[in-house]
C-alpha positions as CSV (number, residue, x, y, z in Angstrom):
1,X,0.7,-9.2,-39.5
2,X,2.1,-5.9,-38.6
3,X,2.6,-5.5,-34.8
4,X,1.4,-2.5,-34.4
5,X,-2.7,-2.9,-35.4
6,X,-5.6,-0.3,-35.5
7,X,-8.3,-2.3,-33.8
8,X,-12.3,-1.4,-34.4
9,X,-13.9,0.2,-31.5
10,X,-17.1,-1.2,-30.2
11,X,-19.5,1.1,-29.0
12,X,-19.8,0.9,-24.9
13,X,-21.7,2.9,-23.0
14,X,-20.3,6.4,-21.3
15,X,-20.0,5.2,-18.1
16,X,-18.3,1.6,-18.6
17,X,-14.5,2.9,-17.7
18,X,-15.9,4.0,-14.7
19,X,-18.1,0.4,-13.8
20,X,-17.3,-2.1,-16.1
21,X,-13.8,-2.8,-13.8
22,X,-13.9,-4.1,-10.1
23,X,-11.5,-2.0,-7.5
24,X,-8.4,-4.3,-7.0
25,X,-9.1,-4.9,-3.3
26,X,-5.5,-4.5,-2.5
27,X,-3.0,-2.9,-4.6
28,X,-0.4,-4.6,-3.2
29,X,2.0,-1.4,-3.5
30,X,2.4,0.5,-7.0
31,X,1.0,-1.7,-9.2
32,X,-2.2,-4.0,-9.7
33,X,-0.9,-7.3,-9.0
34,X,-1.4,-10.4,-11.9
35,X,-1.1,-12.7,-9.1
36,X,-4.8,-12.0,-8.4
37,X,-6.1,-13.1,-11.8
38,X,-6.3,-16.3,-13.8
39,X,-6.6,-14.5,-17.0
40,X,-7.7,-11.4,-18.9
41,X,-10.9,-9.4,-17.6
42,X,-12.6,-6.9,-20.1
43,X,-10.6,-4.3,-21.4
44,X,-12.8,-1.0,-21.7
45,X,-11.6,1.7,-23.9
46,X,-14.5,3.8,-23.3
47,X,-14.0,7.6,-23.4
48,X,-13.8,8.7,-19.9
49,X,-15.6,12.0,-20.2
50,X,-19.4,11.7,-21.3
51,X,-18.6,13.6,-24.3
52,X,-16.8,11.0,-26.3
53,X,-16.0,13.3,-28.6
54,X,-12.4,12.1,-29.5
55,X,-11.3,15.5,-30.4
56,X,-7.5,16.2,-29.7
57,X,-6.6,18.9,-27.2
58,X,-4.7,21.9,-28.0
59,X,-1.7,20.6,-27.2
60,X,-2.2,17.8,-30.5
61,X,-0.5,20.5,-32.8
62,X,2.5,20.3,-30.3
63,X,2.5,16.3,-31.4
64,X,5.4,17.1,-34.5
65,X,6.6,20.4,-34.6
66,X,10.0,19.3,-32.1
67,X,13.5,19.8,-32.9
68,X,14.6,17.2,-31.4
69,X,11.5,14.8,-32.0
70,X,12.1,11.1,-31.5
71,X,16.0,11.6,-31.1
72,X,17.8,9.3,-29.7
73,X,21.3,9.1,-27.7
74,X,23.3,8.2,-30.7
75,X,21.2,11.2,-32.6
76,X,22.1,13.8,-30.2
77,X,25.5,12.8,-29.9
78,X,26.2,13.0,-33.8
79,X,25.0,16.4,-33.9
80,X,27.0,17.3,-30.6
81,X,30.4,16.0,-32.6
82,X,29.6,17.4,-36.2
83,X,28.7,20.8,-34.5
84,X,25.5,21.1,-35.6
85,X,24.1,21.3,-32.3
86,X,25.9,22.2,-28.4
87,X,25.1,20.2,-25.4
88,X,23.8,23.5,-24.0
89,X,21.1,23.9,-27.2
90,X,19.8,20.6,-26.6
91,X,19.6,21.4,-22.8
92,X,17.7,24.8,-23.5
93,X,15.5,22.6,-26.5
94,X,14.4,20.0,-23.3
95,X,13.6,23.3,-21.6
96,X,11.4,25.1,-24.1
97,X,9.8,21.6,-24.8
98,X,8.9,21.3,-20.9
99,X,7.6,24.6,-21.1
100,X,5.3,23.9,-24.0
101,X,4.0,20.3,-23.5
102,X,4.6,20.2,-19.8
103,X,2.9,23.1,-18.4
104,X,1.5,25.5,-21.2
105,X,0.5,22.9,-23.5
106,X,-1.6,19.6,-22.9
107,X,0.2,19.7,-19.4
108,X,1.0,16.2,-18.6
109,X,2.6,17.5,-15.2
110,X,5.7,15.0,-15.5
111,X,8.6,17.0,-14.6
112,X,8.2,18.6,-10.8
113,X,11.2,20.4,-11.1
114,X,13.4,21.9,-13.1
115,X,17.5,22.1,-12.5
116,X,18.3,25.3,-12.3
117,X,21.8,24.4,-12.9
118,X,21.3,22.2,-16.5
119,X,22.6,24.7,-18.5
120,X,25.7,25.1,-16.6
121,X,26.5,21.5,-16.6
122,X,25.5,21.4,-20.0
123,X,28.3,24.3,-20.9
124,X,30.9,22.7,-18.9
125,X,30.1,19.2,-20.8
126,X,30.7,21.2,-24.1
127,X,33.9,23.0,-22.6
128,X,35.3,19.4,-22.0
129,X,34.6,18.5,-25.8
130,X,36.1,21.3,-27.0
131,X,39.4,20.3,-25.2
132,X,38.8,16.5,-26.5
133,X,37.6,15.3,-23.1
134,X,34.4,13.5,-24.1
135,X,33.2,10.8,-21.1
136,X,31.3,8.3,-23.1
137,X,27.8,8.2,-24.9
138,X,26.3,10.2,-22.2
139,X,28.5,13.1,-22.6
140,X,26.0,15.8,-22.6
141,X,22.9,14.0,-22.8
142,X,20.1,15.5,-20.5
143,X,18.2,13.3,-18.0
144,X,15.1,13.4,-16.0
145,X,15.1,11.6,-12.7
146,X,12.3,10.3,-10.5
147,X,11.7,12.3,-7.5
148,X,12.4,9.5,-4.9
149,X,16.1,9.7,-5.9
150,X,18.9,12.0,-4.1
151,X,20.5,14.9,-6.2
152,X,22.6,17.0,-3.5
153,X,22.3,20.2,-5.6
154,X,19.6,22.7,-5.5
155,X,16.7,20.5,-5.8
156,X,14.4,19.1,-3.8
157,X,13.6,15.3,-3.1
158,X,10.4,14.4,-1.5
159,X,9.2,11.2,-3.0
160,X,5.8,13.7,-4.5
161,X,4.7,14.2,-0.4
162,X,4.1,17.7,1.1
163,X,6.0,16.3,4.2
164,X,9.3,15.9,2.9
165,X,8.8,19.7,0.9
166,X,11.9,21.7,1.2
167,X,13.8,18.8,2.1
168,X,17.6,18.8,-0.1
169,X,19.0,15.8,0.2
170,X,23.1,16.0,1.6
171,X,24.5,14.5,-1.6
172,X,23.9,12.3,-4.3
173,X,22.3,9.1,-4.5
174,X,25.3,6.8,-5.9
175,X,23.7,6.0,-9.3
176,X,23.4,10.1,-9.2
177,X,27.2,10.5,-8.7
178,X,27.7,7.8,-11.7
179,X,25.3,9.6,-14.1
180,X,27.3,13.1,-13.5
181,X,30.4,11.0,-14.2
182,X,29.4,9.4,-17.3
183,X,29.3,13.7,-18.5
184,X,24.8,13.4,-18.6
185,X,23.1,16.5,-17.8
186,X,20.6,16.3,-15.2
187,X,18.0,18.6,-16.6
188,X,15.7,17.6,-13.4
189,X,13.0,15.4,-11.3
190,X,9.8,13.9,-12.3
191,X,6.5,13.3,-10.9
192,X,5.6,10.2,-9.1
193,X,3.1,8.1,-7.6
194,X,3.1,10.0,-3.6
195,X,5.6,7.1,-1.8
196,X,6.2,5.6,-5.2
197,X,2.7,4.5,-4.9
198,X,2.8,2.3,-1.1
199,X,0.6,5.1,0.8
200,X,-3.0,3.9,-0.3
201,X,-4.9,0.5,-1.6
202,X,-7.3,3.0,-3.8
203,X,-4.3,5.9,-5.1
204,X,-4.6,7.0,-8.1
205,X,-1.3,6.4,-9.8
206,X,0.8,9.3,-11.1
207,X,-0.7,11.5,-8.3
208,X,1.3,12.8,-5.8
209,X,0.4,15.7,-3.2
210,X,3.6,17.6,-4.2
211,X,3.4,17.4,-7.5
212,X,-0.2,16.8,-8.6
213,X,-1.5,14.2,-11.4
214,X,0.7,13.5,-14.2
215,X,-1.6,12.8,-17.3
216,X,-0.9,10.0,-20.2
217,X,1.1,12.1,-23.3
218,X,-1.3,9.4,-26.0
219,X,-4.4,10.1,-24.1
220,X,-4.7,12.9,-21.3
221,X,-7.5,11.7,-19.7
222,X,-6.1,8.4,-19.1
223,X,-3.6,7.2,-16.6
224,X,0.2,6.8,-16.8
225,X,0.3,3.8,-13.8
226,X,3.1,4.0,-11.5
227,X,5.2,4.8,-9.7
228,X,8.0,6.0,-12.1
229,X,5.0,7.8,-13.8
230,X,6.6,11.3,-14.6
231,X,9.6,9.7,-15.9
232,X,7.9,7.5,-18.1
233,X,5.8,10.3,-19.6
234,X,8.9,12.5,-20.0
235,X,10.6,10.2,-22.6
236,X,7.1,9.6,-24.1
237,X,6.4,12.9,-24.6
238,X,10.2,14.0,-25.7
239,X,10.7,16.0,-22.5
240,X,13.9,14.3,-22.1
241,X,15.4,11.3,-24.3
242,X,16.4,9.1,-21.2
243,X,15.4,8.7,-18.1
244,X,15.7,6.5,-14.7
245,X,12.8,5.5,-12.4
246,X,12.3,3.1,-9.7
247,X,10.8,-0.4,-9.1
248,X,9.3,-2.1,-6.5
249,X,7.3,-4.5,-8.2
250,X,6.0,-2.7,-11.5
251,X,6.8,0.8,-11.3
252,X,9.3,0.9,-14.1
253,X,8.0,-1.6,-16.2
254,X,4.3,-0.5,-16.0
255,X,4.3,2.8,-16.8
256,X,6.6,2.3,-19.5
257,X,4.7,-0.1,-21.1
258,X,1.7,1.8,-20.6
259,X,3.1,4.9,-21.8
260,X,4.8,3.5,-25.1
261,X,8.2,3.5,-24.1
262,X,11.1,0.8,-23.1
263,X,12.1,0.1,-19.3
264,X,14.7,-2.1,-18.2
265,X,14.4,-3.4,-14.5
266,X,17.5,-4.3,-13.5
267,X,18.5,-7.7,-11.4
268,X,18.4,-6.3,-8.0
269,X,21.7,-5.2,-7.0
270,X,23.2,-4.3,-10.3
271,X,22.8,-1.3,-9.6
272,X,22.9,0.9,-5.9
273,X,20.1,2.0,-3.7
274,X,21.8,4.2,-1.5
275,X,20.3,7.4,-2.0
276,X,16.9,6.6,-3.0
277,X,14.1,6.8,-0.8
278,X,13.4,2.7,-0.1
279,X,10.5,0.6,0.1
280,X,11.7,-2.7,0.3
281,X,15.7,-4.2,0.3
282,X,14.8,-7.1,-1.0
283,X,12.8,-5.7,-4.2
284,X,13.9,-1.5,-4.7
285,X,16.0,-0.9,-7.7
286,X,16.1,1.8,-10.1
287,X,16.3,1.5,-13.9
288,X,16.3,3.4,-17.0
289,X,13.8,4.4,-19.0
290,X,13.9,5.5,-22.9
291,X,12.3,5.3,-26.5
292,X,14.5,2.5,-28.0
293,X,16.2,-0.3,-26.2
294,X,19.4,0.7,-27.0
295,X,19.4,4.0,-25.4
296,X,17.8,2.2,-22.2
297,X,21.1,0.2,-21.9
298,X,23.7,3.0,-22.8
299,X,22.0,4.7,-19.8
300,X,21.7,1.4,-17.7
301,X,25.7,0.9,-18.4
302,X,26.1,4.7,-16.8
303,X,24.6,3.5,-13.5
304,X,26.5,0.3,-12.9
305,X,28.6,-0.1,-9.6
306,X,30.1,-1.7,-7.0
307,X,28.5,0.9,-3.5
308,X,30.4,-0.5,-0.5
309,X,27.4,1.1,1.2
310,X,24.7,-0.8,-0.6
311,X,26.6,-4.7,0.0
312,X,23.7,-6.1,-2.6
313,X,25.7,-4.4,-5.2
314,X,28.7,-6.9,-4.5
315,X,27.0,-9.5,-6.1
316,X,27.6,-7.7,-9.1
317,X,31.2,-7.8,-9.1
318,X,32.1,-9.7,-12.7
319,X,28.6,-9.8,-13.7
320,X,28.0,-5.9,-14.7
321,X,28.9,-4.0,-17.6
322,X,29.7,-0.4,-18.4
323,X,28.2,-1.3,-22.0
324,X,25.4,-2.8,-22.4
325,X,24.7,-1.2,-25.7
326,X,27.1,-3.5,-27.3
327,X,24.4,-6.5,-27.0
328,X,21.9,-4.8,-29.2
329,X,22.2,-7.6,-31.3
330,X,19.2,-7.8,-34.5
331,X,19.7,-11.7,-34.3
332,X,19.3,-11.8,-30.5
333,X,16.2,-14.1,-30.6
334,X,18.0,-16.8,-32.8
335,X,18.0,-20.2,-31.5
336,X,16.2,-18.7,-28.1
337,X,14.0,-20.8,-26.1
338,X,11.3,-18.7,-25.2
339,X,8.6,-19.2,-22.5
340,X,5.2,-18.0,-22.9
341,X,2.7,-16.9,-20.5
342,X,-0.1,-18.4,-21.2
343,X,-2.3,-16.5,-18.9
344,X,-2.9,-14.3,-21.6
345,X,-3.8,-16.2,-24.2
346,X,-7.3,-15.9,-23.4
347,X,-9.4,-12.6,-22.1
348,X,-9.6,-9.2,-24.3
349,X,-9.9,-10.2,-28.3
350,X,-7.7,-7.4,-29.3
351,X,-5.0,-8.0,-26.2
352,X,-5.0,-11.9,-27.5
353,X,-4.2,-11.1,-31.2
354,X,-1.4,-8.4,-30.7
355,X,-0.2,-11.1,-28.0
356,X,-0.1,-14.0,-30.9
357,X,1.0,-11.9,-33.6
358,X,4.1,-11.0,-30.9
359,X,4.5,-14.9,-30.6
360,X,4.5,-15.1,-34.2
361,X,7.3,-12.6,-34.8
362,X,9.7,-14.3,-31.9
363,X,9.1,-17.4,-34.1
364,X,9.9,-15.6,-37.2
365,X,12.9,-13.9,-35.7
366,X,14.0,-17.9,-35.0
367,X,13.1,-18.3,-31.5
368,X,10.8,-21.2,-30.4
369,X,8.5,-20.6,-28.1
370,X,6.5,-22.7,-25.7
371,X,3.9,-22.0,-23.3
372,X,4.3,-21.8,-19.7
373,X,1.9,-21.0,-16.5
374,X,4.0,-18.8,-14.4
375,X,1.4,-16.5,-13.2
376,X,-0.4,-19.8,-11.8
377,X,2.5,-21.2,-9.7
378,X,3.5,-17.9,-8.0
379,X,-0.1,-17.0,-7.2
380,X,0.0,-18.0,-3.5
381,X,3.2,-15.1,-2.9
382,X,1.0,-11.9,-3.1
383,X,0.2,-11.6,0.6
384,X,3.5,-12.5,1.8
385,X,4.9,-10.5,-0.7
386,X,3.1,-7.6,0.5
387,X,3.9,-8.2,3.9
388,X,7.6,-8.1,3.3
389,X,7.3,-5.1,2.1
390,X,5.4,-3.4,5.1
391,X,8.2,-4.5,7.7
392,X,10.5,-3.4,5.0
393,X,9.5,0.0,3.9
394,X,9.0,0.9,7.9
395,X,12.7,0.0,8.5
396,X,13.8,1.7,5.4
397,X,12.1,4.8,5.8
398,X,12.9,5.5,9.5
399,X,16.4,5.0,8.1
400,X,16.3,7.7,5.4
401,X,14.8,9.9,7.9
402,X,17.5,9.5,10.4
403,X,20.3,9.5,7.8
404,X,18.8,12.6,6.0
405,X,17.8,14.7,8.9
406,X,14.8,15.4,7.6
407,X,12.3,17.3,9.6
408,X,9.7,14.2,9.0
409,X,11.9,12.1,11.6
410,X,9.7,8.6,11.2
411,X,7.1,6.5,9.6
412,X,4.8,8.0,12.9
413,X,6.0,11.8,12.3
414,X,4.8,11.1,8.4
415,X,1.7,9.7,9.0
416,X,1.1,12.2,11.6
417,X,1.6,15.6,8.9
418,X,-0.8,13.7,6.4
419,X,-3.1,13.7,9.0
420,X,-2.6,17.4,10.2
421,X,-2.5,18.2,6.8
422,X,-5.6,16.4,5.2
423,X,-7.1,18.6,3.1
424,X,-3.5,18.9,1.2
425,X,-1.7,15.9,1.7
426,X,-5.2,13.4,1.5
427,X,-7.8,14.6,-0.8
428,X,-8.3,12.1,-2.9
429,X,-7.4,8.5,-0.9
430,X,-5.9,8.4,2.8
431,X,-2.5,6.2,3.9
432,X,-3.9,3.0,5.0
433,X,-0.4,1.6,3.8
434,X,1.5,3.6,6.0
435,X,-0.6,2.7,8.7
436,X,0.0,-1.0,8.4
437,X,3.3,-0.4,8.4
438,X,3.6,1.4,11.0
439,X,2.3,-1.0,12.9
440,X,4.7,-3.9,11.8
441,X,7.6,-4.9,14.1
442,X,10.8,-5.0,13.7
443,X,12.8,-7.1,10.9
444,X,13.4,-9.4,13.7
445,X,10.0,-10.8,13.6
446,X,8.9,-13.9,13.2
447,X,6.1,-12.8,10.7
448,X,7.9,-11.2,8.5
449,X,11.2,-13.5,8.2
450,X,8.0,-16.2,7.6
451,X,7.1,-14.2,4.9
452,X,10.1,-13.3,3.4
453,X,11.2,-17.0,3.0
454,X,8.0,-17.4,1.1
455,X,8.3,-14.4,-1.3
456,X,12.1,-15.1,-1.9
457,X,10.7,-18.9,-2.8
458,X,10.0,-17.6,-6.0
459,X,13.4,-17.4,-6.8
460,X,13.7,-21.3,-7.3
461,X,10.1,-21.2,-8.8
462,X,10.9,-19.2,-11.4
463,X,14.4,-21.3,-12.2
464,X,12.5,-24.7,-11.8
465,X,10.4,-23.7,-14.5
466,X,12.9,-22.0,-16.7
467,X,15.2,-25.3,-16.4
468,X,12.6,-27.6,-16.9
469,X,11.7,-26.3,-20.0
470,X,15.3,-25.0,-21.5
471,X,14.3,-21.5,-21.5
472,X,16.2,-18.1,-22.1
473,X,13.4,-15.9,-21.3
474,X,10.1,-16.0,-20.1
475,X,7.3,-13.5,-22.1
476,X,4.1,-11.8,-22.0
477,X,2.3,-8.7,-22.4
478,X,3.7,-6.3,-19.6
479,X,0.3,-4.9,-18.9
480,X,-2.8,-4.0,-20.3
481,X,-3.7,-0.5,-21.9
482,X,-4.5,2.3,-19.8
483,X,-7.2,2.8,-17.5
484,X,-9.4,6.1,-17.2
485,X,-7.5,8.6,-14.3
486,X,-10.4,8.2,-11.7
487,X,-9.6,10.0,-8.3
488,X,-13.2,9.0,-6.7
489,X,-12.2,5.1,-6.9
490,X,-8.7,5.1,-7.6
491,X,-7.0,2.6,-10.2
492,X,-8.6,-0.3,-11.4
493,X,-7.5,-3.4,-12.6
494,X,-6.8,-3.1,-16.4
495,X,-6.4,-6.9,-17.1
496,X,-3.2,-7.7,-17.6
497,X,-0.1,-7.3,-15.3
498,X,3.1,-9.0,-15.6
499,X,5.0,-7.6,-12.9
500,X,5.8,-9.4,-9.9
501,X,7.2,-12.3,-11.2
502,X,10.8,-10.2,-12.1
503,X,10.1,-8.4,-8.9
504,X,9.2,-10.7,-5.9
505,X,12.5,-12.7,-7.5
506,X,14.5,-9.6,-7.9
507,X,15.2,-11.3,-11.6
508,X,15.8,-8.6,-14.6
509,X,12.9,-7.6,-17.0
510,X,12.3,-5.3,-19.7
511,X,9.4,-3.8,-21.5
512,X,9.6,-2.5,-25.0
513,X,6.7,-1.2,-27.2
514,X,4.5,-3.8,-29.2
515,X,1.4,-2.2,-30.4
516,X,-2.4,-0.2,-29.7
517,X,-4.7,-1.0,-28.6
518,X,-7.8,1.8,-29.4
519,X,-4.5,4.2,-29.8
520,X,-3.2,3.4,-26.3
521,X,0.1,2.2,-26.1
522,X,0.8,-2.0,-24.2
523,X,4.2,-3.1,-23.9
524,X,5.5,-7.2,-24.3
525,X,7.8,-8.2,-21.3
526,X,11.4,-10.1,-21.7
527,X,12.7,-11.7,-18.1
528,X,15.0,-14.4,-17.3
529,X,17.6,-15.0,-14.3
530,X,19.8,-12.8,-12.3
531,X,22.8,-11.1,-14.1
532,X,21.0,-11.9,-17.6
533,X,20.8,-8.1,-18.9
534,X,22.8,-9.1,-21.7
535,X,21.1,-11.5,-23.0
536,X,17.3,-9.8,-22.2
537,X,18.5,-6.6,-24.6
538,X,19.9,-8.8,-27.4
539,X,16.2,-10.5,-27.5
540,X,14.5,-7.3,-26.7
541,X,16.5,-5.3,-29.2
542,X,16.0,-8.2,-31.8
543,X,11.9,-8.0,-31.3
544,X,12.8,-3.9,-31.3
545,X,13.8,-4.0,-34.9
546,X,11.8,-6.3,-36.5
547,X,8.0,-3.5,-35.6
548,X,7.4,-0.5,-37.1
549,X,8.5,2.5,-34.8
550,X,6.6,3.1,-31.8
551,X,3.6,5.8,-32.6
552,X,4.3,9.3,-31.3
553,X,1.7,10.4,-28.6
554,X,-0.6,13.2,-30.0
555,X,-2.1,14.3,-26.5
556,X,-5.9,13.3,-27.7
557,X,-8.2,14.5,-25.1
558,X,-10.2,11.0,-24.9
559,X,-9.9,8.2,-26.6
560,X,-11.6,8.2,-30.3
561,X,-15.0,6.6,-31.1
């Protein structure tokens, strides 16, 4: 059975998106947590508008008529050493494509600003080819970052808030200073959940006060999740062939999945936080973002680092790689022992059967799989979990404020703006977040070094289990497909999340695309134990190969009836 299936819509009524889902009562942080739910709830793929009509947008005649459509790192590079194309044509390409899809077009509003320097790095890169100076595969390449990451050049970084506007941060972020190294172009910053999504328990994900609501390149009315939201919509939408985004718990594997593109969350210290605005040192890293696997781990190999002023990232020392492209291995799910979630084997019919026919092709590609209850044993963790992160993100914050300078001093001076500035920075959904965390204590405190010994516990949960059972990996769908963009009640749960588990550990995980469902993208999920990268892109890349390619969005107005 082909992975990627057309499944029959059923006629709901016009309002279902809207009532047919229950308001998470807490979203933890950026994304709906799976802790909360036993199995699958109702997926709804109801129009969102009352119209139904299905009819695409104008921007659905912008869906083919790229240059550099569906190009990957290894495509751009060939053109770059036969001649065919300069790293400064691609650059201006990204550009014009930004200005057509981006803004003019269907308008996804990913990118919130453009470098106005691109086309100067991208003229140096091709100077240093000329003289036979090429860096490595990202020689030239141009990349979109998230908005929560430092770039001391012209640009702003705010994390999408109207507080931090204006703000330029006083150099790089350390991954930033390794991505100008490896020779990539940064072409500029994307969109965001506001606060990567830990403001509000009803946001609407993608929106940020800064930059607005970024829309979903397969379906504009629908969501993109968050909080790496812009990023994840960039690749999607071929605004950019790579780029990174940050996790917390979700917020590079959800959108990606949700968007139809592969994410790689990286074990947590592989690569460096300094630099990126935090919410939690126990959970933040960033990751890369892209259409195939392999271009997600050339970029991931770009990042990789020892920062003596980020001391997780010693852990790393004789575990990293500067290649991880070399694992993209076709057999890489031969003789694997895979876990599988069995959460998910029951809810939404057409989630269920692309989830077996998935199974089936790991068993095909010569991995034996076996079903596990992960979800189940962790589902005690969420509260604590989310109270790590309010002591955390308080901490971290008031550090970045201090270290940056920034005219937004603290948590309080923040929290204090939105409120000033209501009608701007609060339209939609307030900062009952910020307020709880602002009222947390100090890391000191016996409540939170309570709950932090019971979040990290998952750590030798998650080993137990994978021992017990001889496994490599541990699989599932990443999440379901997308919910309607609703800013009167925020996001909804969409019935599947796989998440937390990779992220309250701070274990790797990675998403890559594995079919439709009613022409909305879902992604199937790959994590294991810490410093297992490798291993995760060889199985990843292995499932990769064996679908059909992943569907180009078409920017539909609504989903068709």
């Amino acid at each position: 059975m082909a992975v990627f299936v057309a499944l029959i819509y059923l006629y709901v009524d016009t309002e279902y998106c809207q009532l047919k889902h229950v308001i998470m009562k807490r979203r933890h942080f950026l994304r709906n947590s799976s802790l909360a739910a036993a199995g699958l709830a109702s997926l709804s793929a109801a129009a969102c508008s009352s119209s139904g009509s299905g009819n695409t947008s104008s921007g659905g005649q912008h869906a083919g008529d790229f240059l550099l459509k569906g190009m990957s790192i290894d495509d751009l590079s060939e053109k770059m050493i036969s001649g065919e194309l300069t790293s400064e044509q691609i650059t201006k390409h990204y550009l014009a494509r930004i200005a057509d899809i981006d803004k003019d077009g269907p308008s996804i509003n990913a990118i919130i600003e453009l470098n106005p320097e691109a086309i100067d790095i991208a003229r140096t890169m091709d100077e240093e080819r000329k003289s036979g100076k090429v860096r490595g595969p990202m020689h030239g390449i141009p990349v979109i970052i998230k908005d929560n990451i430092d770039s001391g050049d012209q640009m702003m970084t705010t994390a999408g808030s109207l507080a931090l506007k204006g703000h330029k941060a006083k150099e790089d972020a350390f991954i930033i200073k390794k991505l100008r190294a490896s020779g990539a172009v940064l072409l500029g910053k994307a969109n965001l959940s506001e606060w990567a999504n830990f403001r509000s328990t009803r946001s609407s994900s993608g929106w940020s006060s800064r930059g607005g609501q970024t829309r979903n390149p397969y379906v504009l009315n629908r969501n993109t999740s968050g909080s790496s939201s812009g990023s994840a919509a960039a690749v999607a939408a071929d605004l950019c062939t790579v780029a990174i985004g940050t996790e917390t718990d979700g917020s590079v594997v959800s959108p990606s999945s949700i968007c139809g593109v592969t994410g790689i969350k990286p074990t947590v210290g592989l690569l460096s936080r300094t630099g990126i605005i935090p919410i939690s040192a126990t959970q933040d890293t960033a990751g890369p973002m892209g259409k195939t696997v392999r271009d997600a781990a050339i970029l991931l190999g770009a990042l990789t680092g020892i920062d003596e002023d980020d001391p997780v990232t010693r852990r790393s020392e004789g575990k990293a790689y500067r290649d991880y492209a070399q694992f993209t291995d076709p057999k890489g799910l031969s003789g694997k022992r895979v876990g599988i979630e069995k959460s998910y084997l029951e809810g939404s019919e057409q989630m269920v059967t692309l989830y077996k026919s998935a199974i089936n092709l790991m068993q095909k590609l010569g991995a034996e799989t076996v079903e596990v209850g992960l979800l189940d044993k962790l589902k005690d963790l969420g509260d604590a979990e989310f109270t790590v992160l309010l002591y955390e993100f308080k901490d971290g914050l008031n550090r970045y404020f201090t270290r940056e300078g920034t005219k937004t001093g603290s948590l309080a001076d923040l929290i204090a703006f939105n409120k000033q500035h209501s009608e701007q920075a609060m339209p939609f959904f307030t900062q009952d977040i910020l307020v709880m965390s602002e009222k947390k204590g100090d890391l000191k405190s016996d409540e939170y070094l309570d709950a932090l010994r019971k979040s990290v516990s998952s750590r030798k949960i998650i080993r137990d289990l994978m021992a017990g059972n001889q496994l490599d990996a541990i699989s599932s769908p990443t999440s379901g497909p997308a919910w309607c963009t609703d800013h009167v009640n925020g996001d909804y749960y969409n019935g599947v999340s796989f998440s937390t588990p990779a992220a309250i550990s701070g274990f790797p995980h990675i998403t890559v695309p594995f079919g439709l469902v009613f022409g909305l993208p879902v992604g199937f999920s790959f994590m294991s134990l810490p410093w297992t990268e490798a291993e995760l892109i060889a199985m990843a890349y292995a499932f990769e190969q064996a679908t059909p390619p992943r569907p180009v969005p078409e920017f539909l107005d609504t989903v068709e009836i």
